[in-house]
N, C-alpha and C positions, 0 to 999 in steps of 0.2 A: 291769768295764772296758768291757764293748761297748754297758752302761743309759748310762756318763757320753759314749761319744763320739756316741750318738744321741743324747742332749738335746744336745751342741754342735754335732750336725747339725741338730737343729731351730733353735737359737740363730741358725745361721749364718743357714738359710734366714729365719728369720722379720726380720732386721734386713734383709735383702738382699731382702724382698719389701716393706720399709716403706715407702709412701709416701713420695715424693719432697719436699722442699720447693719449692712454687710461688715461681717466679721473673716477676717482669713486667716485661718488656721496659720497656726507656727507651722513655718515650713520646714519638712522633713531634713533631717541631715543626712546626707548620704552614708551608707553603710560602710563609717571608714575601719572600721575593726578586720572585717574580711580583706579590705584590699592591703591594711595593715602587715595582716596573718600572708597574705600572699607577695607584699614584698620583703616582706622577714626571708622565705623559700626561696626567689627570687633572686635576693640577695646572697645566702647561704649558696646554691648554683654557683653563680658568677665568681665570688671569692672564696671557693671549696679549698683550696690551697693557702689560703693567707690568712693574718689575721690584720687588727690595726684596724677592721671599718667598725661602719656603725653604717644601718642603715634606715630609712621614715618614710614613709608615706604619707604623701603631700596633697592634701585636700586643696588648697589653693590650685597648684598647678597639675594635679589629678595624676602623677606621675610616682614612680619607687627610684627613690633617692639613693645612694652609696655615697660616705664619702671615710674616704682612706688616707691614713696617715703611716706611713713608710720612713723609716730612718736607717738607710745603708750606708755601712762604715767605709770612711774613704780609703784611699791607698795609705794614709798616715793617720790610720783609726789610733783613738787614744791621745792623736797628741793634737788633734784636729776636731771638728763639730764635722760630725757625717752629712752624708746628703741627706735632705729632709724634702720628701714629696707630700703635699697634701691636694689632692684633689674629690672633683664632683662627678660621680658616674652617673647616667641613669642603668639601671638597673636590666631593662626590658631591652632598652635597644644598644645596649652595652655600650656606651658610649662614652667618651670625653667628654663633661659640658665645661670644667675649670681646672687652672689648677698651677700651682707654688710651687715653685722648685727653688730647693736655694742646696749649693755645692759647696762642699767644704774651702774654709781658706785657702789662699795661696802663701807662697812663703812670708810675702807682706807683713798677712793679716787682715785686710779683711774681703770679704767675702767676694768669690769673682768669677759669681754666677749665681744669679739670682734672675730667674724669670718667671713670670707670672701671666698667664692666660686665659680668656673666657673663647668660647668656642674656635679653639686654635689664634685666635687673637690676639697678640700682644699688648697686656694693659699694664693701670697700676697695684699693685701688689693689694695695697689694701682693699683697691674695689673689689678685689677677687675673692681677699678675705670675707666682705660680708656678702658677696654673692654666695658662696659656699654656707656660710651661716644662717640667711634668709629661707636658700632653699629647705635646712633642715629643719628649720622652727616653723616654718610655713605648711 
């Protein structure tokens, strides 16, 4: 009787001295409110004269986004669809990253100039679309 309650004393002890399971803390999010707050400023700078953007702070790609949509009326405003520019700026390093152009018709009808770019590269329209849209939701 006193050999089986020493091996249940050792029992006890030896589960009660086992090694913990490591737990790792929820990892911190980065502090995107400030870099938020500072690409809003950032933003405001850059397109102090214009309006038509919007701009986000992109946790994914750690970066201050712009993106702007422009519609200047062509030579035949009113009887025509103006030029329509949407593009992707970064903000900091004032840049071009995207971006959609489409020109008002010709006499035709339809449209006869529409170009579409990711880093000065000519692509197709709609990749440009959700590259534009990615970076903002991202």
């Amino acid at each position: 009787m006193i050999a089986a309650c020493i091996i249940l004393a050792a029992a006890v002890l030896s589960f009660a001295q086992a090694p913990t399971k490591k737990t790792t803390p929820a990892q911190a999010k980065p502090d995107t409110w400030q870099k938020s707050k500072d690409c809003a400023a950032q933003a405001e700078k850059v397109m102090k004269d214009k309006t038509g953007f919007t701009n986000h702070y992109s946790p994914k790609y750690n970066r201050c986004f712009i993106s702007e949509l422009t519609r200047t009326p062509g030579e035949r405003a009113g009887k025509d669809y103006p030029e329509t520019v949407n593009q992707l700026i970064d903000a900091f390093e004032r840049t071009t990253l995207a971006q959609w152009v489409s020109k008002y018709p010709n006499s035709e009808g339809p449209l006869n100039g529409v170009s579409c770019h990711i880093d000065y590269q000519p692509t197709e329209c709609a990749r440009v679309a959700r590259f534009i849209a990615e970076h903002m939701e991202n």
